[in-house]
N, C-alpha and C positions, 0 to 999 in steps of 0.2 A: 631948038635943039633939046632943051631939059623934055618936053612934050614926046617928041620921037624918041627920049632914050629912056622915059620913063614906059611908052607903050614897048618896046623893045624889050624891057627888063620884064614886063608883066608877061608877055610870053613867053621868054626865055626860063623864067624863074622855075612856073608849071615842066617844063619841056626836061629841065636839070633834075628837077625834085622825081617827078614821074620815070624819064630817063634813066637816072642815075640809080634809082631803087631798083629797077629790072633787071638794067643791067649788068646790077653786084649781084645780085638774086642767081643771075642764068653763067654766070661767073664762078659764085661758089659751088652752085649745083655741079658744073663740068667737073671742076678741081674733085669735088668730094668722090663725085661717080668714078674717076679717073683713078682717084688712089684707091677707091674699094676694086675698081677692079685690076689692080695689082696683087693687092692684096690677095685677093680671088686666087689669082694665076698663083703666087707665090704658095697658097696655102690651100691647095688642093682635097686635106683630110676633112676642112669642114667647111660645111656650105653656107658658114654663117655671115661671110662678108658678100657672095652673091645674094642674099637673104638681103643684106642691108641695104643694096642698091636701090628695092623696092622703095625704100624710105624716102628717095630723091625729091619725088614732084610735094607728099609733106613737108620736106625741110625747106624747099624752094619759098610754097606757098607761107609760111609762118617767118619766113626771112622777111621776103616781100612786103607781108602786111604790119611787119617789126618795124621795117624800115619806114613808112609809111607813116603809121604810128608816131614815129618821132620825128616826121618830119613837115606833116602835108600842114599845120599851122603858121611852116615858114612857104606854103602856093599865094598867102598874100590877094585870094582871089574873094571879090563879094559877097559871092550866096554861098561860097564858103565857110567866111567868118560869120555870115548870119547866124549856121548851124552846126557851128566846130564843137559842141557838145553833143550833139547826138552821132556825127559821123565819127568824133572822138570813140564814142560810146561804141558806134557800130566795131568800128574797126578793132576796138579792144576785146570783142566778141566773137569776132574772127582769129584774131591772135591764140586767144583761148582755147579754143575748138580747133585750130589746125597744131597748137600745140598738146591737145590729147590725142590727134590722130596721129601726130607723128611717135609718141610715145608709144602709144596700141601696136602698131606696126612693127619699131624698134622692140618690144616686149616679144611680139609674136615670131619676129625673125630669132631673136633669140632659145627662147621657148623650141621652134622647130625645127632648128641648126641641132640644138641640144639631143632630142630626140633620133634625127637623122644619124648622129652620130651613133648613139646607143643600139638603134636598128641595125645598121651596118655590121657591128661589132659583137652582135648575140645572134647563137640560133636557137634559144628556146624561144617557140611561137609567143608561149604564155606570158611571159616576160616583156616582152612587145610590144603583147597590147594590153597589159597592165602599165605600162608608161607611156602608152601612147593614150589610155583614158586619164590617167592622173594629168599629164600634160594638153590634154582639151580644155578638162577644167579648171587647171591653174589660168589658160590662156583666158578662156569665159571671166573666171573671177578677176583678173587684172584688168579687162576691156570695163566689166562693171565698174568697176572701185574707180579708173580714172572718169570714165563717162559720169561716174556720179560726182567728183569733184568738181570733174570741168562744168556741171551745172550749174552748181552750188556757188561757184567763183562767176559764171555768167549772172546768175542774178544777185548775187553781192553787189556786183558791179552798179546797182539801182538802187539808191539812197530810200525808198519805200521798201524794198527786199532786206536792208542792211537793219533799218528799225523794227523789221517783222522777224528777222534772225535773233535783235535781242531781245524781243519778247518771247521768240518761243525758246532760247537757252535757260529764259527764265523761269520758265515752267517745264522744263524738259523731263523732269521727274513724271509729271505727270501723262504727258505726253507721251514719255516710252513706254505706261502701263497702256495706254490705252492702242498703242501702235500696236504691242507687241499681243496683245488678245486679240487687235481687228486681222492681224496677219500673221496669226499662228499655224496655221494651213503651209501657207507660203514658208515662212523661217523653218517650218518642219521639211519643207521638202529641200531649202536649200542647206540645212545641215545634213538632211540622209542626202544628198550627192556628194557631199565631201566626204561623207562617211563611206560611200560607195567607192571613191576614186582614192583614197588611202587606205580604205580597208581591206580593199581586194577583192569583194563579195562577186563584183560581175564588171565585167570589162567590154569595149569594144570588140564584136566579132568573136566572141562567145555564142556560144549553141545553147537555147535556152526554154524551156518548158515552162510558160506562162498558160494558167485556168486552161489547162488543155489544147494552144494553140503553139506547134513547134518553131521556133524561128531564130533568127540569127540579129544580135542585138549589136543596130547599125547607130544610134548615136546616142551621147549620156551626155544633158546639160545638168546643171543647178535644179531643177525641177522637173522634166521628163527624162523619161528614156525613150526608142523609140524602137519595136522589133520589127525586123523585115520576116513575114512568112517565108512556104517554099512557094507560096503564090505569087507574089510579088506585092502580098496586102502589107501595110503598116500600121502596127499594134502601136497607140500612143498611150504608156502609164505612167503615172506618180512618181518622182522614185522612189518616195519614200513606200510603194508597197512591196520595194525589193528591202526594204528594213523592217517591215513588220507583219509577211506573210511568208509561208515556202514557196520556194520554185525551183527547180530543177533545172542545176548547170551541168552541160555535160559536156564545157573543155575544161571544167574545172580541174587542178591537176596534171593537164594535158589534152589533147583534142584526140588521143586514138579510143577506137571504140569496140565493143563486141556485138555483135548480132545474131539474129536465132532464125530460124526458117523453120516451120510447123508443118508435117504433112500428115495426114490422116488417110490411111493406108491398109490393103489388106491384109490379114495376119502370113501368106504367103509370101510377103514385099520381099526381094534378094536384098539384105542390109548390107554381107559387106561387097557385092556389085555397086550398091548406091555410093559407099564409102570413096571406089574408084572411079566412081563418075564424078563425085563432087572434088575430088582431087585433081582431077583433069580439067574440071571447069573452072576451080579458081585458079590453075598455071595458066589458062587462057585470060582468065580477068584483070585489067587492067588496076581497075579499081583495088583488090586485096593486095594486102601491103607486104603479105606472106610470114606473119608473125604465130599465127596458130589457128586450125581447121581440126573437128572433132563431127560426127554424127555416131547416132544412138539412138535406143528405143527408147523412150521415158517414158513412157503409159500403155494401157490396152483397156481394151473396151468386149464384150463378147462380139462386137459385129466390125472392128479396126483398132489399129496399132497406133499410136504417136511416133511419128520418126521427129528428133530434131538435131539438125544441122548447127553449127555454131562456128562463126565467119570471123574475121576480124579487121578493119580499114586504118586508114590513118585518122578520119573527122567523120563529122556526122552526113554530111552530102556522099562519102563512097561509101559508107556504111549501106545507106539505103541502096544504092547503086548494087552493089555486094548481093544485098538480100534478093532484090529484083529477080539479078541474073540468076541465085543460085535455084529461085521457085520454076520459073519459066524452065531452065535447062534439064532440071531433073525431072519435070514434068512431063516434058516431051519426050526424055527418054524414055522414062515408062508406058506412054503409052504408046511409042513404037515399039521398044525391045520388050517391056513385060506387061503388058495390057491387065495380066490376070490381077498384078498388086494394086490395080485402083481399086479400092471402096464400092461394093456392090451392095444397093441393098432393092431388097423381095418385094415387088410391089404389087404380085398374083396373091389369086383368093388361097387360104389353107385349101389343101387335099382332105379328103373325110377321110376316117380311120375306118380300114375293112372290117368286117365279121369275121370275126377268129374260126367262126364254127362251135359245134357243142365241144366241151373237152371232154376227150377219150378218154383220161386215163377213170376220172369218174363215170364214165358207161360201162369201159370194159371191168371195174370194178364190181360194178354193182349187176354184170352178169356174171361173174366169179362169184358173188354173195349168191345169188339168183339157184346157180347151178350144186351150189354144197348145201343150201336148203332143199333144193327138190329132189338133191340125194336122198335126203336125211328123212326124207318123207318117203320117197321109195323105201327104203329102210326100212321104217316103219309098218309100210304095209307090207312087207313081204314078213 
């Protein structure tokens, strides 16, 4: 009896321990799930308790392996107890790590609960997405900060890691001169992102003019930025060269924009027919936002005229859209309805210049001299 009720008790023991962690684990998980989504339903304005739920299968896994942790020294099993300091070890390691994911996660529901609300509630664009870039990299910087603790506590965790921490606290002076010159590049770029996302300089989904290449600036970390062309290429910079060179934002302020259309033209061109054309063309355009339309002459040339159009959009994509249409449609108008105002130029040989002839008035002159001298000689002889 003591024999069978001691093998009885060795697999029973495993089966409780194992068992019983799971099962409070998939226990509290329901319960937690169940009130956040009450929660949810009850409080519609923000989406920060459906945000929470995500956090489930982390809280699950860090319960589980808590439980675990304080427990699996009472499974009483062989190759267990051989190695209860290293699975000790392992398991504390696990705890750790699933207790900065579920932190990251909780930060990040909150973080974008937050956001979501402020979205909702504003319609200036600008505003937006100046907190929808500060609130990226508050997220990036919180995911850092714990991922670098939860390290820092896993290898504490190592009795050779815990004697290597207090030697280097003990030269840490020296240490942080020498970190802080080997990673001065880096500490520069991660204080110009902060300086980027509080300061306001350029935000997500800004329209932006980098070394000549136009694009639309799709993401801002701690260290890059990264701009989408109109090609679909991606510009990868520094950020810090958004701190210490120009470039050119143009929703800065707001995203509407003005644009120009250039025509080169003949000095005959009908200006205000054209005026009526371009006024018919942007009530047809989808794109102009209908805030202000102007054309005029601004230059001449002895052989053409400058006409330029000036358009106005809500962002920089119907801007171009805008200009597109207005080149194409007056183009074509002209050269259906006025052929003569396009731009001609002379590409035959010069004409030679005719022979005037002798001039008359110095011939019939100089026989009028001619004729009062040969008087004057008749005269003479008579």
């Amino acid at each position: 009896m003591p024999d069978t009720f001691g093998g009885t008790e060795n697999v029973l023991r495993p089966l409780i321990v194992l068992g019983g962690s799971v099962g409070f684990t998939l226990l509290v998980g329901w319960l937690v799930d169940r009130m956040l989504r009450r929660a949810d339903a009850r409080h519609r304005e923000t989406p920060l308790w459906g945000m929470l739920r995500r956090c489930g299968f982390p809280l699950q896994v860090m319960l589980c392996v808590a439980l675990l942790r304080g427990s699996y020294d009472q499974l009483r099993i062989a190759w267990l107890q051989e190695h209860q300091v290293g699975i000790g070890r392992l398991l504390t390691l696990i705890l750790i790590g699933s207790a900065a994911w579920l932190l990251v996660h909780i930060a990040a529901a909150i973080v974008n609960s937050s956001y979501a609300r402020y979205a909702a509630s504003t319609r200036d664009p600008a505003r937006v997405r100046r907190v929808r870039t500060q609130v990226t990299l508050i997220q990036r910087v919180v995911s850092a900060i714990v991922g670098t603790v939860a390290v820092a506590a896993m290898l504490l965790t190592f009795p050779a890691m815990r004697a290597a921490g207090t030697s280097l606290l003990a030269s840490a002076g020296l240490l942080g001169i020498v970190a802080g010159v080997a990673a001065q590049s880096t500490l520069g770029n991660l204080f110009a992102g902060l300086q980027i996302a509080f300061g306001d300089m350029v935000r997500i989904g800004d329209t932006v003019v980098v070394d000549g290449e136009w694009g639309t600036v799709e993401e801002i970390t701690l260290t890059f930025l990264a701009v989408r062309t109109w090609d679909e290429r991606r510009i990868t910079m520094p950020v810090s060269y958004f701190t210490s060179k120009p470039f050119e934002n143009w929703s800065r302020g707001g995203a509407e924009m003005t644009g120009t259309v250039y025509l080169q033209l003949d000095h005959s061109a009908p200006v205000p027919q054209m005026r009526d054309k371009l006024r018919d063309i942007l009530r047809e355009c989808p794109a102009w936002d209908g805030r202000n339309w102007s054309l005029a002459v601004t230059d001449s040339t002895p052989s053409t005229v400058e006409v330029r159009a000036v358009i106005t959009a809500k962002n920089a994509d119907d801007i171009w859209t805008v200009r597109c249409a207005v080149r194409e449609q007056l183009i074509a108008w002209l050269c259906d309805r006025h052929p003569y105002a396009l731009p001609r130029i002379s590409t035959g040989p010069a004409a030679e210049r005719a022979d005037p002839g002798p001039d008359l008035s110095k011939h019939n002159g100089s026989k009028h001299n001619g004729s009062k001298h040969n008087g004057s000689l008749r005269t003479g002889q008579g």
